[in-house]
Backbone as ProteinMPNN parsed JSONL, in Angstrom:
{"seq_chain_A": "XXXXXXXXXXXXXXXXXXXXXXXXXXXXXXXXXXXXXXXXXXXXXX", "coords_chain_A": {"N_chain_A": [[0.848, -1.178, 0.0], [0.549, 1.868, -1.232], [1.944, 4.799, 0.737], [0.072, 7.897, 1.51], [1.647, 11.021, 1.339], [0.629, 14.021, 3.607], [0.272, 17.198, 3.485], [1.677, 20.294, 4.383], [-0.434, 21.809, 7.456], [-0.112, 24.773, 7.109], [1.713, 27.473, 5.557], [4.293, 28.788, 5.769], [6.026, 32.07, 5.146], [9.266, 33.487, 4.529], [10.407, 36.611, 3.372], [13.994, 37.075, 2.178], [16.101, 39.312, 2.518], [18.848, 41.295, 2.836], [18.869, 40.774, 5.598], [20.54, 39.727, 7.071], [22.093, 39.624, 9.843], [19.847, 38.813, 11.336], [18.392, 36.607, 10.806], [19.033, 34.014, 11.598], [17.838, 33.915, 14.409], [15.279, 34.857, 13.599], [14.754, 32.019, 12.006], [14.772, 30.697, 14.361], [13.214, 31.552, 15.846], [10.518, 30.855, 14.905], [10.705, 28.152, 14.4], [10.747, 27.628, 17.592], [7.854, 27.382, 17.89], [4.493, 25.768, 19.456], [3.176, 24.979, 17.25], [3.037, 22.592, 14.689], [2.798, 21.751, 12.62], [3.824, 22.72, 9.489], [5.282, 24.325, 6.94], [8.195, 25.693, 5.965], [9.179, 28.786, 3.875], [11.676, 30.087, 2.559], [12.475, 33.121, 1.014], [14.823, 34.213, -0.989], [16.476, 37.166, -1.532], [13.931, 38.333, -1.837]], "CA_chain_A": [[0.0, 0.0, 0.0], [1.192, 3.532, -0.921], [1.711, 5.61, 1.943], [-0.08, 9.657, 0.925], [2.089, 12.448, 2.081], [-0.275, 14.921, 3.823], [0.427, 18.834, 3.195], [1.367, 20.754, 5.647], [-1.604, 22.624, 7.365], [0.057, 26.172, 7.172], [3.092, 27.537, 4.732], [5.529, 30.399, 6.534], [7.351, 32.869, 4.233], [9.932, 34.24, 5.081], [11.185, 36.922, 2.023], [15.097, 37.178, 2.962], [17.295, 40.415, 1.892], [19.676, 41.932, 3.442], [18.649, 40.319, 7.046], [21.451, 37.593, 7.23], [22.131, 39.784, 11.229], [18.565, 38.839, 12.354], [17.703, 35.389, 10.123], [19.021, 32.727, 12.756], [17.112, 33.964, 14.967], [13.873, 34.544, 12.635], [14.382, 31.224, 11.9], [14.857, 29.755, 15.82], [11.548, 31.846, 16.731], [9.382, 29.961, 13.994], [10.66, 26.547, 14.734], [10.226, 27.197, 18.473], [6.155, 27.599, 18.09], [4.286, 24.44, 19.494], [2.49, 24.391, 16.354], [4.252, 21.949, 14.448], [2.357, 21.154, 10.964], [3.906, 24.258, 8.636], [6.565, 24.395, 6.132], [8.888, 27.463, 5.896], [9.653, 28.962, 2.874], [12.638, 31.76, 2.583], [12.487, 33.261, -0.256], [16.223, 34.832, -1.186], [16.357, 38.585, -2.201], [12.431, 38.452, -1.804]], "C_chain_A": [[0.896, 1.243, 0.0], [0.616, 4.541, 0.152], [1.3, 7.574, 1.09], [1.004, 10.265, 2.22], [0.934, 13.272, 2.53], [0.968, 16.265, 3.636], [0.166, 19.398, 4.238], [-0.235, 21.956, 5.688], [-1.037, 24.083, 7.084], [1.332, 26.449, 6.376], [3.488, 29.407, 5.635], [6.187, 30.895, 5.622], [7.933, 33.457, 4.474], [10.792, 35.198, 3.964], [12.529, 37.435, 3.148], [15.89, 38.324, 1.993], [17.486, 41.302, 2.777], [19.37, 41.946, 5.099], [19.175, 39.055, 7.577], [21.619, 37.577, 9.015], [20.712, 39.362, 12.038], [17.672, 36.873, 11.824], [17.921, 34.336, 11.436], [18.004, 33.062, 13.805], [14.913, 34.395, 14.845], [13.408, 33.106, 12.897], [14.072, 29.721, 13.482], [13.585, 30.394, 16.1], [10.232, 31.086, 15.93], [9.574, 28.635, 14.752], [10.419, 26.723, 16.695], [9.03, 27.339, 18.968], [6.402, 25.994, 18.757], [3.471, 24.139, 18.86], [3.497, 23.739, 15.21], [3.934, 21.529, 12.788], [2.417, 22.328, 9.658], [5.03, 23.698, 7.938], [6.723, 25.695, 6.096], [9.832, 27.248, 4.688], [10.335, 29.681, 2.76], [13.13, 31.97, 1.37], [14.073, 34.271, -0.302], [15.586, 35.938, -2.33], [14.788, 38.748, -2.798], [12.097, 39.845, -0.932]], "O_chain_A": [[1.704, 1.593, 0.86], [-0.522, 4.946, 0.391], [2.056, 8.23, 0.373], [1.096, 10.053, 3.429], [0.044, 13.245, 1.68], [2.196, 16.185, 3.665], [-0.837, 19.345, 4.949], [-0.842, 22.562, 4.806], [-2.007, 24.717, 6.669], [2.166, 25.554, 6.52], [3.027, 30.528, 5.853], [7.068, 30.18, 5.145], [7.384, 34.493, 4.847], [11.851, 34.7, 3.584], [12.43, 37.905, 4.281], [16.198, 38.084, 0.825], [16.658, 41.97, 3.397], [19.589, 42.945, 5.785], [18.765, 38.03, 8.121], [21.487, 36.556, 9.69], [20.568, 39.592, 13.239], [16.758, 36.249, 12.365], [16.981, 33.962, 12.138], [17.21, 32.138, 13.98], [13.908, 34.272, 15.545], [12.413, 32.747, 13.527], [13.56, 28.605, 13.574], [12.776, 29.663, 16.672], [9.143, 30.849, 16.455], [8.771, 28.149, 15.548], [9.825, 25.747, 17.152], [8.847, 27.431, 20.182], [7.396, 25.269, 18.784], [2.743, 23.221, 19.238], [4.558, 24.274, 14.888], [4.751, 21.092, 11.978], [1.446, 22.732, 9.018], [5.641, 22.704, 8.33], [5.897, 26.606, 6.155], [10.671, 26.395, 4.401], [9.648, 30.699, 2.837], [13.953, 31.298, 0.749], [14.195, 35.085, 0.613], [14.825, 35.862, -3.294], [14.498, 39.174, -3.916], [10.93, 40.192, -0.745]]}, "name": "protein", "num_of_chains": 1, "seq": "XXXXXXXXXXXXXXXXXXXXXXXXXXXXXXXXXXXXXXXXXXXXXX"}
C-alpha cells in the first residue's frame, strides 16, 4: 500500500534580503512555536 504524504496545514514565508544579522534567529523563533504542521519557505532577495 502507498503511503499519501499529507500537506502541511500552514506555509511560513519568510522573504530574505539583506537580514542575514537577524535570520538565525527569525528562523529559531518559527521553529520554536508548538504548532508543528507548517513548512517554511525563505524566499532569497524576496
Amino acid at each position: 500500500m502507498t503511503e499519501q504524504k499529507k500537506s502541511p496545514e500552514i506555509s511560513i514565508i519568510v522573504p530574505v534580503y539583506k537580514v542575514e544579522k537577524y535570520l538565525n534567529e527569525c528562523i529559531d523563533s518559527i521553529l520554536a512555536q508548538t504548532f508543528t504542521d507548517f513548512e517554511l519557505i525563505l524566499v532569497d532577495d524576496g
